[in-house]
GUVO-690006 format. One record per residue (C-alpha): residue number from 1; residue in three letters; x, y, z. Coordinates in Angstrom, 1 decimal, padded with zeros to 4 digits. Layout:
N
VEXMI   k   r   east  north     up
VEXMI NUM Ala      X      Y      Z
...
REM end
This chain:
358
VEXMI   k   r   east  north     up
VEXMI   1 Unk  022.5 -013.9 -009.5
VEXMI   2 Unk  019.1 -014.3 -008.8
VEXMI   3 Unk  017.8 -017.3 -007.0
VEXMI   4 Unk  014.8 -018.6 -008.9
VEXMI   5 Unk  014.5 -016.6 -012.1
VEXMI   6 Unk  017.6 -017.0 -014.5
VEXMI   7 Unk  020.1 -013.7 -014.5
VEXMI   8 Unk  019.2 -011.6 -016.9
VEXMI   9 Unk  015.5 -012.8 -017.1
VEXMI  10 Unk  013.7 -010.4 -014.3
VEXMI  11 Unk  010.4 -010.2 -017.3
VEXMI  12 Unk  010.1 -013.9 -016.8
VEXMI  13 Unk  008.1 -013.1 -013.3
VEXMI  14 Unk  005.0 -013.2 -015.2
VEXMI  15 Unk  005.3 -016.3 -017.2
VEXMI  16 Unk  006.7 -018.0 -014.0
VEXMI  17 Unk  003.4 -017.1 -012.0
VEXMI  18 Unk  001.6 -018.3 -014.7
VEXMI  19 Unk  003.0 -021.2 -014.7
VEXMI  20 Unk  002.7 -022.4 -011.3
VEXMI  21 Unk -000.4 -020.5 -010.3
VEXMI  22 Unk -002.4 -024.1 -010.8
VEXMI  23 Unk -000.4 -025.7 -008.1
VEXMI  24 Unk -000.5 -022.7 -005.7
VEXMI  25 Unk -002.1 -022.3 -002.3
VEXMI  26 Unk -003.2 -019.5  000.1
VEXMI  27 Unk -001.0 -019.1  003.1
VEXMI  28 Unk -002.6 -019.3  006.2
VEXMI  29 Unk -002.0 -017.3  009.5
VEXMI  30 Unk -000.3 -019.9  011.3
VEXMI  31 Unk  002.1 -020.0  008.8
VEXMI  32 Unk  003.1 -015.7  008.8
VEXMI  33 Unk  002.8 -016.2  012.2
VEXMI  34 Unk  005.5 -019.1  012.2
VEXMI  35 Unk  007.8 -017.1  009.4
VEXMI  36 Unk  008.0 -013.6  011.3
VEXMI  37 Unk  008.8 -015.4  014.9
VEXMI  38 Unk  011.4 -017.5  013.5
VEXMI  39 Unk  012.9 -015.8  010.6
VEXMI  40 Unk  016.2 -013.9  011.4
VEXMI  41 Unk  018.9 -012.2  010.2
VEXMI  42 Unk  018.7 -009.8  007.4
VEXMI  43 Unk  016.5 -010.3  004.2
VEXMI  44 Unk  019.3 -011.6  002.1
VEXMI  45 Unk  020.7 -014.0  004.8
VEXMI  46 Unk  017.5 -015.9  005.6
VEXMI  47 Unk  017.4 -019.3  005.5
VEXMI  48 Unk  013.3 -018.9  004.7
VEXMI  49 Unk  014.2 -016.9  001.0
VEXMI  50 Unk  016.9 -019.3 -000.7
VEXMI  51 Unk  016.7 -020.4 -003.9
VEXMI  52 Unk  016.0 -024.2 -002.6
VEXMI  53 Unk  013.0 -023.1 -000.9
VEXMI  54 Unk  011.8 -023.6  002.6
VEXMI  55 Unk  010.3 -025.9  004.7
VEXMI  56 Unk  006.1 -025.7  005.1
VEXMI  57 Unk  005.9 -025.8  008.4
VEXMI  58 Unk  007.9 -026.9  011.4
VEXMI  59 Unk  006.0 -030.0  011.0
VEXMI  60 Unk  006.2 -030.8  007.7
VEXMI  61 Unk  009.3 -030.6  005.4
VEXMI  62 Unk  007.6 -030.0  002.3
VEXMI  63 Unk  009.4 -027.7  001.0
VEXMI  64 Unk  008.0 -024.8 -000.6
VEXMI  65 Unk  008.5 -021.1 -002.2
VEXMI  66 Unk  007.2 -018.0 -000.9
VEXMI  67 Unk  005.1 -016.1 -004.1
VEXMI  68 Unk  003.7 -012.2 -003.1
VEXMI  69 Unk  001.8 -009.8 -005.1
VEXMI  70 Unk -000.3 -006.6 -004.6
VEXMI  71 Unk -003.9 -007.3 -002.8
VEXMI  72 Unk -006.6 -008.4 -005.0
VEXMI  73 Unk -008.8 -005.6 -003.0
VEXMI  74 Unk -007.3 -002.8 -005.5
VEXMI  75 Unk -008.4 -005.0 -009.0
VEXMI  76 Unk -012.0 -003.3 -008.6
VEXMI  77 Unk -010.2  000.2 -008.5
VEXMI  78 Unk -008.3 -000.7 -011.6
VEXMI  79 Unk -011.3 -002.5 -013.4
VEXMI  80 Unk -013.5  000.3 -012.7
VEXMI  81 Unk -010.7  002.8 -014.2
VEXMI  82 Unk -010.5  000.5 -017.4
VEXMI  83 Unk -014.0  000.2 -018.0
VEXMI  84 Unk -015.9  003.2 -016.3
VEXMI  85 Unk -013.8  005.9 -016.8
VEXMI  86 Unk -016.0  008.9 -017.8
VEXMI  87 Unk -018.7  007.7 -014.8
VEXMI  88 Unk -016.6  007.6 -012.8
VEXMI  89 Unk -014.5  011.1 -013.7
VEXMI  90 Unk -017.9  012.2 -013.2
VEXMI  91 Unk -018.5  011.1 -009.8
VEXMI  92 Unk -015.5  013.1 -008.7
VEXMI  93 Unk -016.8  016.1 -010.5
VEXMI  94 Unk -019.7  015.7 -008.0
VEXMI  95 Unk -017.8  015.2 -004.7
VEXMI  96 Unk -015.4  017.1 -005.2
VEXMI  97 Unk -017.9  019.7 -005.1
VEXMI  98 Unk -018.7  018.6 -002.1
VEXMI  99 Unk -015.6  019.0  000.4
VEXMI 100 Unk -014.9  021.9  002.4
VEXMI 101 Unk -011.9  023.6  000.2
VEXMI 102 Unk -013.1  022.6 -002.9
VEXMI 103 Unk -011.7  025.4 -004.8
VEXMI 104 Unk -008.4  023.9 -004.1
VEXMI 105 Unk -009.1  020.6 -005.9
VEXMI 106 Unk -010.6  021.4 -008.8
VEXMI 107 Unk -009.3  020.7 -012.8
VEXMI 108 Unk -007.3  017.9 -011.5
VEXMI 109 Unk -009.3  015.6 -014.5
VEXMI 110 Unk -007.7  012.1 -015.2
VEXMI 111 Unk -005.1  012.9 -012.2
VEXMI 112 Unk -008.3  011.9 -009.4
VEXMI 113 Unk -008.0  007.9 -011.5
VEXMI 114 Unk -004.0  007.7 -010.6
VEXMI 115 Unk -002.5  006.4 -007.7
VEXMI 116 Unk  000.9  008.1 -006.5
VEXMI 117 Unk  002.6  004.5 -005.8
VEXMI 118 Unk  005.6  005.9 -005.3
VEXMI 119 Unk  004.1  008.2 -002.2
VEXMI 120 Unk  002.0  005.6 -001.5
VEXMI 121 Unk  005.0  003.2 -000.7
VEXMI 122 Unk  006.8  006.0  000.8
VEXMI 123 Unk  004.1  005.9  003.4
VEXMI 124 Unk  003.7  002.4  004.2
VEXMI 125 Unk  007.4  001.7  004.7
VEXMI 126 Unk  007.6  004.6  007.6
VEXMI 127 Unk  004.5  003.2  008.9
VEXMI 128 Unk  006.1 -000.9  009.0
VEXMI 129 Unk  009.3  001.1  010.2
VEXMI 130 Unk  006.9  002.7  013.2
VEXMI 131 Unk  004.9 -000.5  013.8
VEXMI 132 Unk  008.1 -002.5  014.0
VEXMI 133 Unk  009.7  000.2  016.6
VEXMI 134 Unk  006.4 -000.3  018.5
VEXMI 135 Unk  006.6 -003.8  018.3
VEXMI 136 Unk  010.4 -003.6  019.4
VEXMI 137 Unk  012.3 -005.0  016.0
VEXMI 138 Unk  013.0 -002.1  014.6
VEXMI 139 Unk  015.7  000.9  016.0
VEXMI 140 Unk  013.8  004.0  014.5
VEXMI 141 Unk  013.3  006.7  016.8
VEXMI 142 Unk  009.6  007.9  015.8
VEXMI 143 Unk  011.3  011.3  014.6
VEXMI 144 Unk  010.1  011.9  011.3
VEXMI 145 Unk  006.5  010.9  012.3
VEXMI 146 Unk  007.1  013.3  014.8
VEXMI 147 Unk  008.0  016.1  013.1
VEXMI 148 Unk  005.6  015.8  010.5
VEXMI 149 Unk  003.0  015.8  012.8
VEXMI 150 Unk  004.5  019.2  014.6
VEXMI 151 Unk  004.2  020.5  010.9
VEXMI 152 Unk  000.7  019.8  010.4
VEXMI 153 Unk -000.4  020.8  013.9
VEXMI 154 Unk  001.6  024.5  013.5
VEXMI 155 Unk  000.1  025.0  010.1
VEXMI 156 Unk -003.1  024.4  011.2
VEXMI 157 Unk -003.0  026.5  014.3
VEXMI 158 Unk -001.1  029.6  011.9
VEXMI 159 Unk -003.0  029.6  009.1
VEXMI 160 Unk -005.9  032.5  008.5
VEXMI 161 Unk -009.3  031.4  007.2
VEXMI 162 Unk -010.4  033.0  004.0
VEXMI 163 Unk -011.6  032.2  000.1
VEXMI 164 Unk -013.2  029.2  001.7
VEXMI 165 Unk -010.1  027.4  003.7
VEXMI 166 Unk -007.5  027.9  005.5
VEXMI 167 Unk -003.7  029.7  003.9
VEXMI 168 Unk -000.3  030.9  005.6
VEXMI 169 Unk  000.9  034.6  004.2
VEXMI 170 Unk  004.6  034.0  002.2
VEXMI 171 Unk  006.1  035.7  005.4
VEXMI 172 Unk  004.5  033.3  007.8
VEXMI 173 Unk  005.5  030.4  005.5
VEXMI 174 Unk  009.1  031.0  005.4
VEXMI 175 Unk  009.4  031.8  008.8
VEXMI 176 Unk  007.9  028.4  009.5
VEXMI 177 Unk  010.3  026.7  006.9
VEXMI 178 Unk  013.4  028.3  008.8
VEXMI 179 Unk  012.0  026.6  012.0
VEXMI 180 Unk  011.8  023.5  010.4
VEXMI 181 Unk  014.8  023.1  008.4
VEXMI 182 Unk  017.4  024.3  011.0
VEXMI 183 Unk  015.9  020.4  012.5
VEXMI 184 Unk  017.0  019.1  009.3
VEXMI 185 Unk  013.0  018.8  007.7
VEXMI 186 Unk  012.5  020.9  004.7
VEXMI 187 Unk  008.5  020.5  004.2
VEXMI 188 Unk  009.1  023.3  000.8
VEXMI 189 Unk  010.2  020.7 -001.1
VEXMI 190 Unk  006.9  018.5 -001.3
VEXMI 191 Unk  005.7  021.9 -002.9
VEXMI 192 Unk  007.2  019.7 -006.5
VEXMI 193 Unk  004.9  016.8 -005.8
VEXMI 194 Unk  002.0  019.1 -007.0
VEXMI 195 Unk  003.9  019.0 -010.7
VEXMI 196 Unk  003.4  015.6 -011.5
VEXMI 197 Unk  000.2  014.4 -009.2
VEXMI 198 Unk -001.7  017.2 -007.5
VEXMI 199 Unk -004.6  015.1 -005.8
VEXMI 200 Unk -001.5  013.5 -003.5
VEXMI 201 Unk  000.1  017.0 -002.7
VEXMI 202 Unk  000.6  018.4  000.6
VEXMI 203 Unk  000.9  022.0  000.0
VEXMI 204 Unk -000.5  024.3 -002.9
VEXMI 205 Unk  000.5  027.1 -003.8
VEXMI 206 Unk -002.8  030.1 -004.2
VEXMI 207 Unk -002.8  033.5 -004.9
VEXMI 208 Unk -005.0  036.4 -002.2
VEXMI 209 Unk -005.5  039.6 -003.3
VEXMI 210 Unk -002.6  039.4 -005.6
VEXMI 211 Unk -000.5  037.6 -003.2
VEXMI 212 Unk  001.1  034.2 -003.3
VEXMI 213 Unk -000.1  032.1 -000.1
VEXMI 214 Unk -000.1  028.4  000.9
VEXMI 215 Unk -002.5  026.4  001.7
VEXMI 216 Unk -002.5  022.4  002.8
VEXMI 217 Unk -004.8  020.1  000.2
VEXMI 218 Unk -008.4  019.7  001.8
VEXMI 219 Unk -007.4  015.7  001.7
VEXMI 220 Unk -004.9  016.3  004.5
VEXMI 221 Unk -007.3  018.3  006.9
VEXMI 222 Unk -009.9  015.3  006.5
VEXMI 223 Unk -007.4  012.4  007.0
VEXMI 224 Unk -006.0  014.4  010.1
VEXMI 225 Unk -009.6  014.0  011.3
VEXMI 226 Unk -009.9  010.7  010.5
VEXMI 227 Unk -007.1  010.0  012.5
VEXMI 228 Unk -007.6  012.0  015.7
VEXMI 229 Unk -011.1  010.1  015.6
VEXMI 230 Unk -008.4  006.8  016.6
VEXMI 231 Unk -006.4  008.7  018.7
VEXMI 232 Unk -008.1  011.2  020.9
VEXMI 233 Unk -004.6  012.8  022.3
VEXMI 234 Unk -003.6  014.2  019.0
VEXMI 235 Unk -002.0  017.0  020.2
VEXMI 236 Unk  000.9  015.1  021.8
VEXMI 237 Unk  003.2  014.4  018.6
VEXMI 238 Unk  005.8  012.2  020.8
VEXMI 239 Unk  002.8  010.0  021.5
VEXMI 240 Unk  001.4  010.6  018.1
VEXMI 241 Unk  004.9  008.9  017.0
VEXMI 242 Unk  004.4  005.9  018.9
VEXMI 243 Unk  001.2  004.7  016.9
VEXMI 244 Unk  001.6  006.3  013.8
VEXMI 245 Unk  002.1  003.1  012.0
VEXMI 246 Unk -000.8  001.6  013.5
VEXMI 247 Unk -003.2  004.7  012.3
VEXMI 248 Unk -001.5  004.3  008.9
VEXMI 249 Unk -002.8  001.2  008.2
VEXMI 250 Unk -006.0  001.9  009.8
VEXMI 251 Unk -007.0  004.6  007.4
VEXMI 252 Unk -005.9  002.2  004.6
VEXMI 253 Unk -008.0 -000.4  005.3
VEXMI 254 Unk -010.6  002.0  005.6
VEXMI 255 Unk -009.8  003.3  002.1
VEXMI 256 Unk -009.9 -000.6  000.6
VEXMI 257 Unk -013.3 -001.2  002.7
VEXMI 258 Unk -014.6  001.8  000.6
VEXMI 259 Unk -013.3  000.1 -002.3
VEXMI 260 Unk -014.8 -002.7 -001.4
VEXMI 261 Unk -018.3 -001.2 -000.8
VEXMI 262 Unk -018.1  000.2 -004.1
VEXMI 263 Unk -017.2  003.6 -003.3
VEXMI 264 Unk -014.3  004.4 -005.6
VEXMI 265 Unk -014.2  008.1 -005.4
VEXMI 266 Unk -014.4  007.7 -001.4
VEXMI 267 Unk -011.5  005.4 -001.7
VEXMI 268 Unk -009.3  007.6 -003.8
VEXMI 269 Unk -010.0  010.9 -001.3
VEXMI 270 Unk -008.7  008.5  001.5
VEXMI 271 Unk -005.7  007.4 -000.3
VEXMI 272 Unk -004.4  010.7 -001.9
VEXMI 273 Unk -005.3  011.9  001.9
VEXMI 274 Unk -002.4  009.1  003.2
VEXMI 275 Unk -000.2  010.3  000.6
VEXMI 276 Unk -000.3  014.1  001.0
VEXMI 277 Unk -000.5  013.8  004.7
VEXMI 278 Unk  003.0  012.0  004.4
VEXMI 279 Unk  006.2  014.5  004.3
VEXMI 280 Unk  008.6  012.3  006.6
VEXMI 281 Unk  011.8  012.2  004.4
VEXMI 282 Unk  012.1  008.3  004.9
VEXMI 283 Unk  015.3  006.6  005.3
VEXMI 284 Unk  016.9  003.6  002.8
VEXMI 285 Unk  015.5  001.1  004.6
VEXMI 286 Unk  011.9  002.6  004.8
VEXMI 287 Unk  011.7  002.9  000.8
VEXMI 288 Unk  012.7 -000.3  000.4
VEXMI 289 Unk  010.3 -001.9  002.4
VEXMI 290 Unk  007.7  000.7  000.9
VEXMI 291 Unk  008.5  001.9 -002.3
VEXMI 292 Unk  010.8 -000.7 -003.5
VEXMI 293 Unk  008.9 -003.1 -002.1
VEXMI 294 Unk  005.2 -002.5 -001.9
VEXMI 295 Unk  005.3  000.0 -004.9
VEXMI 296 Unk  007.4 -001.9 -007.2
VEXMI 297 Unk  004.4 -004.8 -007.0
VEXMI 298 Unk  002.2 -002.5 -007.4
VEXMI 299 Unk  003.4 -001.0 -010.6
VEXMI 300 Unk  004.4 -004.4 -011.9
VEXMI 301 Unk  000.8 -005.4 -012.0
VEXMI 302 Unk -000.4 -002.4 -013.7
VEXMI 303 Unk  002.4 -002.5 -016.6
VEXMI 304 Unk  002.7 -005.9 -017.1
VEXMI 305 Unk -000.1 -007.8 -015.5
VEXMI 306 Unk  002.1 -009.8 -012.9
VEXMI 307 Unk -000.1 -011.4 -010.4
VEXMI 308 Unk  002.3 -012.7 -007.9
VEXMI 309 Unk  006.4 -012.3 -007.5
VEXMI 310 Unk  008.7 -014.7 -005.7
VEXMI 311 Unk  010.3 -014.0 -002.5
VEXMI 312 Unk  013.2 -015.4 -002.5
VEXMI 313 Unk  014.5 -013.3 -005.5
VEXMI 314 Unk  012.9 -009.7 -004.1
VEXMI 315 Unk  015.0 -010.7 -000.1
VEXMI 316 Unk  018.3 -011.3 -002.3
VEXMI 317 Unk  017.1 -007.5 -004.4
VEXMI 318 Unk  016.5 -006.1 -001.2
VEXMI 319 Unk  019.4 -006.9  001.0
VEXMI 320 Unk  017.8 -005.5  004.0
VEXMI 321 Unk  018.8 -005.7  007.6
VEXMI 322 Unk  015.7 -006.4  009.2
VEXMI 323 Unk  013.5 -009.4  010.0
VEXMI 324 Unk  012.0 -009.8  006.4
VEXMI 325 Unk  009.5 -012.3  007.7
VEXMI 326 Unk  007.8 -009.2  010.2
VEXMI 327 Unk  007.5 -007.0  007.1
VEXMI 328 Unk  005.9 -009.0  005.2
VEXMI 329 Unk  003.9 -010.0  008.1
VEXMI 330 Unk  002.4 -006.3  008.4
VEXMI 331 Unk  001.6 -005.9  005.1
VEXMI 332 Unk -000.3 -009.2  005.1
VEXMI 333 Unk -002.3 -008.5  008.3
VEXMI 334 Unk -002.8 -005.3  006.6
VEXMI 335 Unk -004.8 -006.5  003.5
VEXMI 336 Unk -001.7 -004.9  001.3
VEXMI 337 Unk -000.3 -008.2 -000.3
VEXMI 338 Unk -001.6 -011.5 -001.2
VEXMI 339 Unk  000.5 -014.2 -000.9
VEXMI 340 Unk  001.1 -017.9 -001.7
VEXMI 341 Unk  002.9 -021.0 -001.6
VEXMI 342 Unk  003.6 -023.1 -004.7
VEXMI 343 Unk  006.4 -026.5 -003.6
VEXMI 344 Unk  010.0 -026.1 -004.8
VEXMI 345 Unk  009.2 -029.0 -007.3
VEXMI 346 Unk  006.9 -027.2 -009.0
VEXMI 347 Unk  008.6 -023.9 -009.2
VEXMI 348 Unk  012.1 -026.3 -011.0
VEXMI 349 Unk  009.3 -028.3 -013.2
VEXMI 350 Unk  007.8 -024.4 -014.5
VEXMI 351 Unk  011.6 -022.6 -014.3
VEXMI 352 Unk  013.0 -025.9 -017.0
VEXMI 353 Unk  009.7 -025.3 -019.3
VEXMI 354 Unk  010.7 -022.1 -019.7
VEXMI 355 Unk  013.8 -022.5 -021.0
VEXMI 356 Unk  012.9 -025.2 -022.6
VEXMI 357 Unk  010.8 -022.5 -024.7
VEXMI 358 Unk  013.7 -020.2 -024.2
REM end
């Protein structure tokens, strides 16, 4: 059952907000600071995300419920898509025309005003995994960060230059697959991606002279640079590893400060650049921090307008095993989520009117 929305009443998240949006406030750092050093236990086992609340501070008992939703910083991205479509299609036209590679990314239309969430999500939960690893909360190893990274670096340094970038001859290709999936990392299967949202695909397929090649997406080889610009000893993918997380969210607030700026079509190249850059096969509990998580609020705002979810009900969803006080945390300090407290009497007051209305 879930703990502040009635069972069987998940739509009711976005009359709930709208209800108690009025009586919400901001939370301040002091507070996330508070919630990730003392929260424990796994997300479903907290006593910070039950459905009675929790209490504002160590100092005050007010108690209060925990309300998150995706950052305001994408609503220009999404207003701009509503309103200035065809300028802004034509923008990309422009720039596209621009990058080195070009040839690669062009005909991809309405595709360059989409977002791959899901990839998107993908991404950031194996970068909160990596951060919290760095930090010391979390148990993963680094490896898929790793190995990705030893994938990029040995297609770049295999690949022949012609027709205006970089490709790998089918031979050359497979015997790199065989290296990679006898370590248990099959990058051939991010080839499908391409099917359903080329501007966040790794790999494309071209043909040479009648031949079928491969070839990365131009987006990777520029957020690559991007992020040996932050760390100089790229070539070391162990050490790579360590601050992969930390890069990751670098080059996303990068992206939203281009949003911010006004520089849609910059913003877009950086975020399909995260996204196709990102093959790690990540584990249960990376997509559900990310795409369960992150993406799921994501896509609720865009389908059905819902401005803010509460916590308690996503930690019970969830069930993770992790401090969910740290992840949310990261994403905060990253600029990912916005996120509010409204007091438990409020929430009860808005939670009877509804059924009231039924």
């Amino acid at each position: 059952m879930s703990r502040i929305l009635p069972f069987g009443k998940p739509s009711w998240d976005f009359s709930l907000w709208q209800e108690v949006r009025g009586s919400s406030s901001l939370i301040d750092e002091k507070q996330v600071k508070y919630l990730s050093r003392r929260d424990r236990g796994g997300s479903s086992e907290s006593e910070f995300w039950t459905g009675r609340g929790r209490a504002l501070s160590r100092d005050d008992s007010t108690m209060v419920v925990d309300f998150i939703g995706l950052s305001r910083s994408f609503d220009q991205w999404f207003t701009m898509v509503d309103i200035g479509r065809e300028s802004l299609l034509e923008d990309f036209s422009k720039r596209v025309d621009s990058l080195r590679g070009s040839s690669h990314l062009q005909g991809f239309d309405d595709q360059w005003l989409e977002i791959n969430w899901t990839v998107l999500g993908q991404a950031i939960g194996s970068a909160i995994a990596n951060e919290g690893h760095r930090q010391g909360w979390w148990q993963t190893s680094g490896y898929d960060a790793r190995t990705s990274n030893l994938f990029w670096i040995d297609m770049e340094r295999a690949s022949e230059s012609g027709f205006g970038f970089k490709y790998l001859e089918s031979d050359d290709w497979e015997q790199m697959l065989t290296f990679f999936r006898e370590r248990k990392f099959d990058p051939s299967s991010e080839i499908r991606r391409s099917a359903g949202h080329r501007p966040s695909a790794p790999i494309f397929q071209a043909t040479n002279s009648g031949s079928v090649v491969y070839t990365m997406n131009p987006l990777v080889s520029l957020h690559r640079g991007r992020m040996r610009e932050r760390f100089h000893d790229h070539e070391d993918a162990r050490e790579f590893a360590r601050f992969h997380g930390e890069l990751t969210f670098g080059a996303i607030r990068q992206a939203i400060d281009a949003l911010n700026s006004g520089d849609q079509v910059k913003f877009a190249f950086m975020i399909n650049g995260i996204c196709s850059s990102h093959l790690m096969r990540s584990s249960i509990m990376q997509q559900k921090i990310g795409m369960h998580l992150f993406s799921n609020l994501a896509v609720r705002a865009m389908t059905r307008s819902v401005e803010a979810v509460n916590v308690p009900d996503i930690a019970q969803q969830l069930s993770t095993g992790f401090s969910f006080g740290k992840v949310l945390e990261i994403l905060y300090n990253a600029g990912l989520i916005e996120w509010f407290t409204v007091e438990h009497s409020h929430v009860e007051q808005a939670i009877s009117n509804m059924k009231t209305r039924g």
